[in-house]
MDAnalysis code that builds the backbone (N, CA, C; Angstrom):
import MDAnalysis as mda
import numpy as np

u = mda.Universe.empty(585, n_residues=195, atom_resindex=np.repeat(np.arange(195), 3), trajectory=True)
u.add_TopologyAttr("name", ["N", "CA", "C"] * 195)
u.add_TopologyAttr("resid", np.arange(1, 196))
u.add_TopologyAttr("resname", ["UNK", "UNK", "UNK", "UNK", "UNK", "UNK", "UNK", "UNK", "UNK", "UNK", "UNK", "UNK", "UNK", "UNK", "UNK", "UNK", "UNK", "UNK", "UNK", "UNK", "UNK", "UNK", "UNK", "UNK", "UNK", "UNK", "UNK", "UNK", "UNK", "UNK", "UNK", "UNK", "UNK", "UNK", "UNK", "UNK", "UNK", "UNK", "UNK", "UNK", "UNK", "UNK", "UNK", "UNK", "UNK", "UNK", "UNK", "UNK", "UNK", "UNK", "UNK", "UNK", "UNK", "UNK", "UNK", "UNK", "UNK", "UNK", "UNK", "UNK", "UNK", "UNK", "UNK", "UNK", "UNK", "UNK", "UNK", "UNK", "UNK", "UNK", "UNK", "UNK", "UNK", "UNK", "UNK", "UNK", "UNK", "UNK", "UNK", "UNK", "UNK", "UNK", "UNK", "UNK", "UNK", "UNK", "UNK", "UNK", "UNK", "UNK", "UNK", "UNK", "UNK", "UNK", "UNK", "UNK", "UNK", "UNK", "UNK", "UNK", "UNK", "UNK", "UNK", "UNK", "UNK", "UNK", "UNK", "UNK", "UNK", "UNK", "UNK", "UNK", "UNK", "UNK", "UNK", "UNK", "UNK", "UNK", "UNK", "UNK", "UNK", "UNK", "UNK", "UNK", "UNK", "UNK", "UNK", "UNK", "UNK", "UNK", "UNK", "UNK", "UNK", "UNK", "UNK", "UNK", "UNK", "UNK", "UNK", "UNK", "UNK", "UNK", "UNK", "UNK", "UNK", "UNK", "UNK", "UNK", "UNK", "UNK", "UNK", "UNK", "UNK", "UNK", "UNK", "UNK", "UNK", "UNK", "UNK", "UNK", "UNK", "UNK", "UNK", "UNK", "UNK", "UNK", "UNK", "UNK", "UNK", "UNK", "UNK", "UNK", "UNK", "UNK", "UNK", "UNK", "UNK", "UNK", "UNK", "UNK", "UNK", "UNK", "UNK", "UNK", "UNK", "UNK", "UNK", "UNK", "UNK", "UNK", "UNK", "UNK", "UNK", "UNK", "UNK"])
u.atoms.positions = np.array([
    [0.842, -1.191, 0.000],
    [0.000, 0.000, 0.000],
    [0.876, 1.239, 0.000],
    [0.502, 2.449, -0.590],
    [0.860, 3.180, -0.846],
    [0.561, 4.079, 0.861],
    [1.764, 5.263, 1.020],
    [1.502, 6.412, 2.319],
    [0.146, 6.690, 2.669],
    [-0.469, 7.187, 1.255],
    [-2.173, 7.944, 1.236],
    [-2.503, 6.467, 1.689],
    [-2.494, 5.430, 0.404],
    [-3.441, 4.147, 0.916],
    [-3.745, 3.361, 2.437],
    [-2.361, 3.763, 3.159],
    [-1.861, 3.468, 4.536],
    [-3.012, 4.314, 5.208],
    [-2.511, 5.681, 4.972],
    [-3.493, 7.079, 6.111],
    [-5.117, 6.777, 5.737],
    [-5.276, 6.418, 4.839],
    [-7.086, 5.815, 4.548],
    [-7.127, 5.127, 4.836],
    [-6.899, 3.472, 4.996],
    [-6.552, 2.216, 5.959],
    [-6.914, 3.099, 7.416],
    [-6.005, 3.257, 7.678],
    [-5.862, 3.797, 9.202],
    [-6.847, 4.606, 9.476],
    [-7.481, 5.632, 8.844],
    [-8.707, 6.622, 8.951],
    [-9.601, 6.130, 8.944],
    [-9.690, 4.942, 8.367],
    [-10.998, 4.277, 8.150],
    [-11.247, 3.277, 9.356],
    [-10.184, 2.746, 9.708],
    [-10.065, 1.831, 10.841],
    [-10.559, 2.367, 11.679],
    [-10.255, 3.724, 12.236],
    [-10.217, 4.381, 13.374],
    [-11.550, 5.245, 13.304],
    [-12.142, 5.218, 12.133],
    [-13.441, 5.669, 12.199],
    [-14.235, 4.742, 12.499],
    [-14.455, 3.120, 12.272],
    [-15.099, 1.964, 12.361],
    [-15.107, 1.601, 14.203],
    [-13.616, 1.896, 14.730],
    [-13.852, 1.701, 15.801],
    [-14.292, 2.344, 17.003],
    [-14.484, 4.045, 16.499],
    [-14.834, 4.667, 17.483],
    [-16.352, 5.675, 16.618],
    [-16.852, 4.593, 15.769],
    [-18.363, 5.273, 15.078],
    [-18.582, 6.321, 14.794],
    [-17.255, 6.789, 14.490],
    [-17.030, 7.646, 13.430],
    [-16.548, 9.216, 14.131],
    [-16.111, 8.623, 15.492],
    [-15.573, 10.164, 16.216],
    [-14.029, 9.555, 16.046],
    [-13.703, 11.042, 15.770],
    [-11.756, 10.784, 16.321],
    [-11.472, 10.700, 17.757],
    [-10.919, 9.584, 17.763],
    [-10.508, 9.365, 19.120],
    [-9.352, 10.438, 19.746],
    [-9.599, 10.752, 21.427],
    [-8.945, 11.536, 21.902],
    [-7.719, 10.947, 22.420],
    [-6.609, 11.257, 21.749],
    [-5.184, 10.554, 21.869],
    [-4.215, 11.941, 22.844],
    [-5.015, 13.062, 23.358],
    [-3.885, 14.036, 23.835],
    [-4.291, 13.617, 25.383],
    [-3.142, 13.966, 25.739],
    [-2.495, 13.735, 27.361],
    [-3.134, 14.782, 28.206],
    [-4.337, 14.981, 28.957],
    [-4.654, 16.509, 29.327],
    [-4.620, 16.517, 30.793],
    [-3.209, 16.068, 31.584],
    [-2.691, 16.027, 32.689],
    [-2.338, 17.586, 32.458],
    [-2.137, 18.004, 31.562],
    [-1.485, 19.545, 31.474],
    [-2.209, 20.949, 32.315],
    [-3.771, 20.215, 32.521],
    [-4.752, 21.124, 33.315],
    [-4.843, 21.230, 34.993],
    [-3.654, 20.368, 35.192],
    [-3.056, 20.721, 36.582],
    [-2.442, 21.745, 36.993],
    [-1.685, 21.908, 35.567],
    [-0.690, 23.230, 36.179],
    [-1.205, 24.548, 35.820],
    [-2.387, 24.568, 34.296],
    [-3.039, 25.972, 34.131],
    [-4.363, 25.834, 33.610],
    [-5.121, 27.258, 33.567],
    [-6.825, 26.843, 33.590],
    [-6.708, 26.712, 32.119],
    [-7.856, 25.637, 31.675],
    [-7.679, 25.792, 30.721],
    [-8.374, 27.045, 29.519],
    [-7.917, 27.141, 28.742],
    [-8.540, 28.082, 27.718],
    [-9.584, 28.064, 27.189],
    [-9.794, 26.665, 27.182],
    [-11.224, 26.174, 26.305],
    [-12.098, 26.761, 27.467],
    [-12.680, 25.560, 28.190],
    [-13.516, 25.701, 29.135],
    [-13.829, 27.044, 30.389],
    [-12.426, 26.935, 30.211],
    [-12.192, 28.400, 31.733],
    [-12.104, 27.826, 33.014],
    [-11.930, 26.212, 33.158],
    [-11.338, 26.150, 34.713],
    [-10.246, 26.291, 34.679],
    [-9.836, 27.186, 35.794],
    [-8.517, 27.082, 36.620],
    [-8.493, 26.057, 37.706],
    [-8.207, 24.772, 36.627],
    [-7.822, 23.607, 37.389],
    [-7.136, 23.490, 38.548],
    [-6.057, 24.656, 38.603],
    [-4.733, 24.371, 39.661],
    [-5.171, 25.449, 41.160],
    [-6.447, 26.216, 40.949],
    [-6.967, 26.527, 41.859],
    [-8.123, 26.102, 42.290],
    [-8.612, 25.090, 42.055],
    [-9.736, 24.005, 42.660],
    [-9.221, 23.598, 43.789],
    [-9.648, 23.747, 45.069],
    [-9.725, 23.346, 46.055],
    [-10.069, 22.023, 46.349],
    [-9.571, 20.961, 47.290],
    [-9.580, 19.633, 47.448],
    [-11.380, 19.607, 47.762],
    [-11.619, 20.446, 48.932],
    [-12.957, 20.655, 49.513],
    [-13.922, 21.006, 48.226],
    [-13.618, 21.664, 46.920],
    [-14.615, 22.317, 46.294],
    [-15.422, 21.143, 45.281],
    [-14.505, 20.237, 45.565],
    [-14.886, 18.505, 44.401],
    [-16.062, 18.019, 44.314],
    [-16.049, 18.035, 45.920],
    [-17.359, 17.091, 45.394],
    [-18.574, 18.308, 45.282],
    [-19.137, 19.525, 45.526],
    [-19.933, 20.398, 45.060],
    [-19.976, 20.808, 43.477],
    [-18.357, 20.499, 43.067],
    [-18.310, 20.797, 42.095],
    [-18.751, 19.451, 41.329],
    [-18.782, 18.677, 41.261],
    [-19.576, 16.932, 40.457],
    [-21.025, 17.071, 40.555],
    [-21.618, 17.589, 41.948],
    [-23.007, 17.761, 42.006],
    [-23.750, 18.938, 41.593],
    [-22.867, 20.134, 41.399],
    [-23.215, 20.926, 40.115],
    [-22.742, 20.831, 38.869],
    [-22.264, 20.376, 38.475],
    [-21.820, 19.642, 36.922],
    [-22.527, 18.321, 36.876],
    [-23.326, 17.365, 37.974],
    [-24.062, 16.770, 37.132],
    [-25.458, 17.242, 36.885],
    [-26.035, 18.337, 37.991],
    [-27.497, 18.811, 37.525],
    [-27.206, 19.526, 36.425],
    [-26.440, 20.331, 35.677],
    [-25.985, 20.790, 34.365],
    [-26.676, 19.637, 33.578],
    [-25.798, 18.467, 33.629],
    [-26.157, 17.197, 32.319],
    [-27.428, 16.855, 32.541],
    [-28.198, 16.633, 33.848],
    [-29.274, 16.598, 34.201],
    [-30.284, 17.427, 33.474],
    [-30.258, 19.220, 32.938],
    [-30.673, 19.699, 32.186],
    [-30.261, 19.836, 30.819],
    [-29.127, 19.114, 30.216],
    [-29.121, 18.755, 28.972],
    [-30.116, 17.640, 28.209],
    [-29.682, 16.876, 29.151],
    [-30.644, 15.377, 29.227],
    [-31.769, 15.479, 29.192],
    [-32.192, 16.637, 29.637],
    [-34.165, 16.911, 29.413],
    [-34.848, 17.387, 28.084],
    [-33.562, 17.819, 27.261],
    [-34.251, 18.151, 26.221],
    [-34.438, 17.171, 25.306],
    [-35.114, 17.258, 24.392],
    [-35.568, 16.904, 22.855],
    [-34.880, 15.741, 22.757],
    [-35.004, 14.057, 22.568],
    [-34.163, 12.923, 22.365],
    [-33.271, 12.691, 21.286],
    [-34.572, 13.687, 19.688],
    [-33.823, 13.235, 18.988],
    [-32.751, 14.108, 18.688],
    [-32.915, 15.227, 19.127],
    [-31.748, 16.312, 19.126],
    [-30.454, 16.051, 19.977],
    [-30.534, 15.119, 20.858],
    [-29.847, 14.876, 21.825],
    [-29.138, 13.438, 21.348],
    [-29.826, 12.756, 20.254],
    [-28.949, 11.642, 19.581],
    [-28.130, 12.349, 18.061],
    [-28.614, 13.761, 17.656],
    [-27.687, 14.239, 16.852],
    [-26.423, 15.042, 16.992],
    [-25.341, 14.570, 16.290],
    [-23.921, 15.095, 16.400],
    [-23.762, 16.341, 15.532],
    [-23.543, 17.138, 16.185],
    [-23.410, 18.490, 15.582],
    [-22.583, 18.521, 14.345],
    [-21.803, 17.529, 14.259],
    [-20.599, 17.538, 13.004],
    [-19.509, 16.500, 13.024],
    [-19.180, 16.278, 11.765],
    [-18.624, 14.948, 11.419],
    [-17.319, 14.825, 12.873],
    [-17.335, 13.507, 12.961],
    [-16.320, 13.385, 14.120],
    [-16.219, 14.000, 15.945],
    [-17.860, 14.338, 16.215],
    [-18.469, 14.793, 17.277],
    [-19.365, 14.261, 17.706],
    [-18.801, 13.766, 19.205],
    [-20.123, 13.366, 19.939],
    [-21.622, 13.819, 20.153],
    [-22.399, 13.183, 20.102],
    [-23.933, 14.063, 20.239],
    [-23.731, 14.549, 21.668],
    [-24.833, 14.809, 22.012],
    [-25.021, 15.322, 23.887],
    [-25.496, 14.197, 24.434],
    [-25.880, 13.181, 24.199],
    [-26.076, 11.897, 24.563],
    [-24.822, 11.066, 24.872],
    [-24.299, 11.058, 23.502],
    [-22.845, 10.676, 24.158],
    [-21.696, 11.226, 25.286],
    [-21.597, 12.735, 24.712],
    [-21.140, 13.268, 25.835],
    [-21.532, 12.795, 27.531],
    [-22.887, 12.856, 27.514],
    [-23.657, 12.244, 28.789],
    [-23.110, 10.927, 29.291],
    [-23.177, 9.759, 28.262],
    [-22.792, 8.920, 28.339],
    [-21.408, 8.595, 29.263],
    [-20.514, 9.358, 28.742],
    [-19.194, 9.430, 28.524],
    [-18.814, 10.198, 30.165],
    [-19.317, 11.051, 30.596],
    [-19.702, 11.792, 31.872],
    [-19.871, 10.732, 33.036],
    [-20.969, 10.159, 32.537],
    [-21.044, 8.874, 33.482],
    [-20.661, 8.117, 33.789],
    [-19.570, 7.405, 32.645],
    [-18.776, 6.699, 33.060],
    [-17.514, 6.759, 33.384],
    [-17.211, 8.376, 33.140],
    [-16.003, 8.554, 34.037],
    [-15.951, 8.896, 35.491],
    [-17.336, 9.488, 35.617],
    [-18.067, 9.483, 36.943],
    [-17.630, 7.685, 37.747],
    [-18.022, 6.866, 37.029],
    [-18.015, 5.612, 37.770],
    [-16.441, 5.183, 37.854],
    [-16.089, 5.368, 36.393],
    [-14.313, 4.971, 36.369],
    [-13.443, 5.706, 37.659],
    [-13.495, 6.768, 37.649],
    [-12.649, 7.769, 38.496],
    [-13.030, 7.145, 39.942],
    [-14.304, 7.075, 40.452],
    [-14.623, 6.475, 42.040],
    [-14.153, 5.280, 42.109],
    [-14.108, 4.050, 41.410],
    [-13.072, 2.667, 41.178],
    [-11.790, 2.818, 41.556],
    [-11.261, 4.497, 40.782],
    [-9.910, 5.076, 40.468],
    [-9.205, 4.962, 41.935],
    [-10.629, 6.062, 42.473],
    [-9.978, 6.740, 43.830],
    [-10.093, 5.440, 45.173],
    [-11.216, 4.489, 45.151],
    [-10.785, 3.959, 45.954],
    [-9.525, 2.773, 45.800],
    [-9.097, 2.380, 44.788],
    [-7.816, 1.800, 44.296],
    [-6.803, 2.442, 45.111],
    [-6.899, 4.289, 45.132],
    [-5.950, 4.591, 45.855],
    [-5.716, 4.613, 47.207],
    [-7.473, 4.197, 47.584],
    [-7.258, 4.760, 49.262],
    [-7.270, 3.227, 49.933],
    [-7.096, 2.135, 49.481],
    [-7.002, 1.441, 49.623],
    [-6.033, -0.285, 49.122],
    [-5.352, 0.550, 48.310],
    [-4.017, 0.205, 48.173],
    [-2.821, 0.969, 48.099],
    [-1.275, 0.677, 47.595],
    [-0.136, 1.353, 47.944],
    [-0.371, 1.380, 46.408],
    [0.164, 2.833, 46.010],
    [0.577, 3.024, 44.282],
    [-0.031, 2.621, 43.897],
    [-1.345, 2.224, 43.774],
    [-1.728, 1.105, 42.334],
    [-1.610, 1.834, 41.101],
    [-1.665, 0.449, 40.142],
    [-1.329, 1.118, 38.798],
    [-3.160, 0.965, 38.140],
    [-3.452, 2.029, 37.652],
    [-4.902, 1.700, 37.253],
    [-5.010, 1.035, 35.436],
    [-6.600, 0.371, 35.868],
    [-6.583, -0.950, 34.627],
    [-6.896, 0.253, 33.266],
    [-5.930, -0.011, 32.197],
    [-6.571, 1.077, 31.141],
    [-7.705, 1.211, 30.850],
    [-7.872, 2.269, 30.312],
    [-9.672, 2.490, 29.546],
    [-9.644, 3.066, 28.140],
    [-10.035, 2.901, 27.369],
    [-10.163, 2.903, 26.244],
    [-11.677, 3.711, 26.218],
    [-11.682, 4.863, 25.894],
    [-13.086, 5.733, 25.855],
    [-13.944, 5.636, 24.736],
    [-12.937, 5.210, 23.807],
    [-13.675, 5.343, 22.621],
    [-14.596, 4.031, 22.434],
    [-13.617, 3.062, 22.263],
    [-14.040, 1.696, 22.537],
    [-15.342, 1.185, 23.727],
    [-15.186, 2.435, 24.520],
    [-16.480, 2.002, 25.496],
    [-17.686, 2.655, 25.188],
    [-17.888, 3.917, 24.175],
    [-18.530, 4.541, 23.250],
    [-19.289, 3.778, 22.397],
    [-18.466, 2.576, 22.063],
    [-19.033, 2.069, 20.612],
    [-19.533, 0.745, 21.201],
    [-18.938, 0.280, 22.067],
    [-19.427, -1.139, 22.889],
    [-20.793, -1.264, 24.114],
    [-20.744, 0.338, 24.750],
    [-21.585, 0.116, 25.060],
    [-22.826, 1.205, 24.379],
    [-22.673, 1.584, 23.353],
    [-23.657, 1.840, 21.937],
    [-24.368, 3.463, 22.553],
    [-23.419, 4.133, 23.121],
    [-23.723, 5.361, 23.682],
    [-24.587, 5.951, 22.999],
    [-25.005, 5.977, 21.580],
    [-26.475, 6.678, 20.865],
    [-27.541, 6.093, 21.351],
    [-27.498, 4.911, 21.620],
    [-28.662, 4.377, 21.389],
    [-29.544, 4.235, 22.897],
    [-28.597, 4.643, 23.858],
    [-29.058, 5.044, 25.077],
    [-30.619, 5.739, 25.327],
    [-30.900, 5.682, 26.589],
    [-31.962, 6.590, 26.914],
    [-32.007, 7.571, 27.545],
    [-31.563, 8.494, 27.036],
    [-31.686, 10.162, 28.016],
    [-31.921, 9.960, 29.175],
    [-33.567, 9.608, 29.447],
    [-33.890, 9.284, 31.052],
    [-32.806, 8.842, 31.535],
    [-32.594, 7.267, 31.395],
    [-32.071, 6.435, 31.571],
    [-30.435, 6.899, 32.359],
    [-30.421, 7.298, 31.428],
    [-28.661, 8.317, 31.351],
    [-28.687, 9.394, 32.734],
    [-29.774, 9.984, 32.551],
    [-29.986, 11.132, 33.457],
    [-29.984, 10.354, 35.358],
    [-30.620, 9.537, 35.282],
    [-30.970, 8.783, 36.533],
    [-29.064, 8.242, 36.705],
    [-28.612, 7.332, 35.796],
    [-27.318, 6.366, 36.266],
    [-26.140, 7.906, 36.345],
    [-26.532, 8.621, 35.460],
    [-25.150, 9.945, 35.601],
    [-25.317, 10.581, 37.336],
    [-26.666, 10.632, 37.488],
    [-26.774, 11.399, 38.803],
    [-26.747, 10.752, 39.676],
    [-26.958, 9.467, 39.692],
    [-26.124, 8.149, 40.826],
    [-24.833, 8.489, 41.115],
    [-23.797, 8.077, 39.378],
    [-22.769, 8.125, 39.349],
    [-22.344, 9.550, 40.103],
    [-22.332, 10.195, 40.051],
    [-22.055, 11.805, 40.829],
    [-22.043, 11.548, 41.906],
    [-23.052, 11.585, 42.347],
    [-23.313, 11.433, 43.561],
    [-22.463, 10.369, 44.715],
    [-22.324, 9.268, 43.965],
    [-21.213, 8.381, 44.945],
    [-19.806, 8.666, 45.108],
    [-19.244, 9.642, 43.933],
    [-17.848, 10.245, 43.540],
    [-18.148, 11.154, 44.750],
    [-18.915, 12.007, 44.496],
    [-19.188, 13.008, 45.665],
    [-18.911, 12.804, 46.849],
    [-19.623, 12.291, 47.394],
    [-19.197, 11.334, 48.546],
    [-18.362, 10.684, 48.692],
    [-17.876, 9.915, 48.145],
    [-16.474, 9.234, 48.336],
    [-15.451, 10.594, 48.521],
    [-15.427, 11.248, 47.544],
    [-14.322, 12.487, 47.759],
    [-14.342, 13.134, 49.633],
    [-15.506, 13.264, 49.404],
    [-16.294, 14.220, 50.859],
    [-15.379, 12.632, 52.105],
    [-15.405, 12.025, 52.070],
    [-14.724, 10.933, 52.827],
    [-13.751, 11.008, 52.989],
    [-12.745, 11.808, 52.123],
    [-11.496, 11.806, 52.448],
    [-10.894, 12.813, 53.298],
    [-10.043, 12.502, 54.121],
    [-9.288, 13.287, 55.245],
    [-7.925, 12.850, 55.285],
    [-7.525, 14.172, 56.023],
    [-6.026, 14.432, 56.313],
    [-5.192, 13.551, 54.959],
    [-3.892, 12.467, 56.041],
    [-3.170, 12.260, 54.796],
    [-3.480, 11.559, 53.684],
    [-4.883, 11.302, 53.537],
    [-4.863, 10.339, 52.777],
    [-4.955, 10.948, 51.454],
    [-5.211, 12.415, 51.272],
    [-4.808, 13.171, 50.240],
    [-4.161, 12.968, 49.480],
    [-2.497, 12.635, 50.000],
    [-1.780, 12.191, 49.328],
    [-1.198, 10.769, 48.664],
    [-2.014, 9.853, 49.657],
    [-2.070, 9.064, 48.459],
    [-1.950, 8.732, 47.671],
    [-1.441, 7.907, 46.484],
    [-0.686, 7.673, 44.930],
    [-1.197, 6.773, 43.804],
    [-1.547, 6.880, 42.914],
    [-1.805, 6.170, 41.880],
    [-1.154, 6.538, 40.985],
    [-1.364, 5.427, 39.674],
    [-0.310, 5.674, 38.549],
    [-1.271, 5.237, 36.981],
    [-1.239, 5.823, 36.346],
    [-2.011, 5.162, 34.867],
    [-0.567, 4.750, 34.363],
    [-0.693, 3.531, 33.019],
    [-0.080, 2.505, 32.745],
    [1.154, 3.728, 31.479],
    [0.388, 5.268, 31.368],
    [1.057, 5.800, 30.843],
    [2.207, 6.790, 31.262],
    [2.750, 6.795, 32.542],
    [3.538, 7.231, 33.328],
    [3.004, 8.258, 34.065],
    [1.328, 8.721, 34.116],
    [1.044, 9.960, 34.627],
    [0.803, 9.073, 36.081],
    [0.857, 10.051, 36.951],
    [0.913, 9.708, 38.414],
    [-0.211, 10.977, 39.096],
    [-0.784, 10.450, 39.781],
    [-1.322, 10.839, 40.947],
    [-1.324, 10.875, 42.076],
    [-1.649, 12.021, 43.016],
    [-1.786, 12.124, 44.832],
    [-3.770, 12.063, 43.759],
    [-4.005, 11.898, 45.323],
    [-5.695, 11.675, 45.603],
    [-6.209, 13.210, 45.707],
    [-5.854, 14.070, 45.901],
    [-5.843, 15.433, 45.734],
    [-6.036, 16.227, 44.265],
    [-4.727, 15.821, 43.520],
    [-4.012, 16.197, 42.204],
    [-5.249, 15.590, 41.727],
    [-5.688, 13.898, 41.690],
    [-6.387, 13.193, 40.469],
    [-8.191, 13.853, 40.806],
    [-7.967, 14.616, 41.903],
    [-9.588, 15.125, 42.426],
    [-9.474, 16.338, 41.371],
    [-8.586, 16.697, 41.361],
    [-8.382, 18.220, 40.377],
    [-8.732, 17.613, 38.844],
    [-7.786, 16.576, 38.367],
    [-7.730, 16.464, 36.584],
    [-9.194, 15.917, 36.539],
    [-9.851, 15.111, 37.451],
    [-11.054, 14.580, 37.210],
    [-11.989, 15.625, 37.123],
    [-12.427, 16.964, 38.044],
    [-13.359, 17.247, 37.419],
    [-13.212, 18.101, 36.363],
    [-11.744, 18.256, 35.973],
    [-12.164, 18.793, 34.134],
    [-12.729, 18.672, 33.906],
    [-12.473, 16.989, 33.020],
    [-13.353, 16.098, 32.419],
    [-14.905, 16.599, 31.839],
    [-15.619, 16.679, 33.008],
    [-16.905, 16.872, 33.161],
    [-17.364, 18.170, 32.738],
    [-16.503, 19.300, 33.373],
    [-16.528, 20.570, 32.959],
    [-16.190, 21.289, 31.852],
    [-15.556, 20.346, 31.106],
    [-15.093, 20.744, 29.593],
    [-16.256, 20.310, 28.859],
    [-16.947, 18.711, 29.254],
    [-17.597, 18.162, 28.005],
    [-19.105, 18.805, 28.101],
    [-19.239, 19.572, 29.568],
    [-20.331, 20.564, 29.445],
    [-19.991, 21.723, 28.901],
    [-19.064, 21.758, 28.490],
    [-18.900, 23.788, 28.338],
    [-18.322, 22.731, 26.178],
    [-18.227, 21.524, 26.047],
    [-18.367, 21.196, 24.261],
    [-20.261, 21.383, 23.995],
    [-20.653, 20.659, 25.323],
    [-21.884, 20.847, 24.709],
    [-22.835, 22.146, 24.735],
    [-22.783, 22.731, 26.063],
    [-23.816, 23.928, 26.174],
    [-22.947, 25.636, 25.774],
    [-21.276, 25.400, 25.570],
    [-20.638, 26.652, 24.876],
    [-20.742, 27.698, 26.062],
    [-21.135, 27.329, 27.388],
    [-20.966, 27.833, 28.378],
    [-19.692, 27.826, 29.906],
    [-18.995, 28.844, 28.930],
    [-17.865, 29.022, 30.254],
    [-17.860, 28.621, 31.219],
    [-17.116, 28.115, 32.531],
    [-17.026, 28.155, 33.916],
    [-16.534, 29.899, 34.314],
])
């Protein structure tokens, strides 16, 4: 195969496996050290205490995305973009991933956490075809137990350590910070509303 024939191979692959979004391959540990531009958090001034208020107002946000219109909410604004369904989707289960995350840390030494593949969990567990309701009820569970779990933590256990399989490292503090980006960015892709 020819370079082009290779980059179409590969474009095409990578469209088949993530249903036609480009998968997110950038490292965005970088929102530790400054706010970001997109969204407008100043990640590196989030307070340990402000976490979990901040998950339970970022999930009644998705909570009022989720109420609108279904089928508007299963359409993608543009080629290679999640709908607001997915986004939702995707919310929720980092909602659930990250609380797995954190008690890994508070309850073992260093662990190294099991990879995740976002895209792949997009297409496997068929994030369009979801039910808004549905979504709205398990996202505001999911919140809610992160919430709490965070709200549980005291003194040293802050610091605490985890590691992803890609050399980024965490204190229980630090990974309370990069986590609620996450959430706060993919509300401010969908509703274009600043923090």
């Amino acid at each position: 195969m020819s370079t082009s024939e290779n980059a179409t191979a590969a474009t095409a692959a990578t469209d088949a496996v993530a249903g036609g979004i480009v998968p997110d391959t950038k490292d965005w540990t970088w929102v530790l050290e400054r706010p970001c531009p997109d969204c407008g958090l100043d990640t590196p001034g989030v307070g340990r205490g402000d976490v979990a208020g901040m998950i339970r107002a970022n999930a009644d946000g998705w909570l009022a995305v989720l109420a609108g219109d279904e089928e508007a909410l299963r359409g993608r604004p543009g080629p290679g973009v999640w709908s607001d369904l997915e986004y939702a989707c995707h919310v929720r289960d980092v909602f659930r991933l990250f609380h797995v995350r954190l008690n890994l840390m508070l309850d073992r030494d260093d662990p190294l956490f099991p990879n995740w593949d976002q895209d792949e969990t997009a297409v496997s567990g068929r994030y369009r075809e979801q039910r808004p309701q549905v979504v709205a009820g398990e996202l505001a569970e999911a919140a809610e137990a992160l919430a709490a779990a965070f709200e549980g933590v005291s003194g040293e256990r802050w610091q605490r350590t985890g590691n992803r399989s890609d050399g980024a490292r965490f204190t229980v503090e630090s990974f309370s910070r990069y986590l609620i980006h996450d959430p706060v960015h993919h509300l401010f892709d969908v509703t274009g509303e600043r923090v």
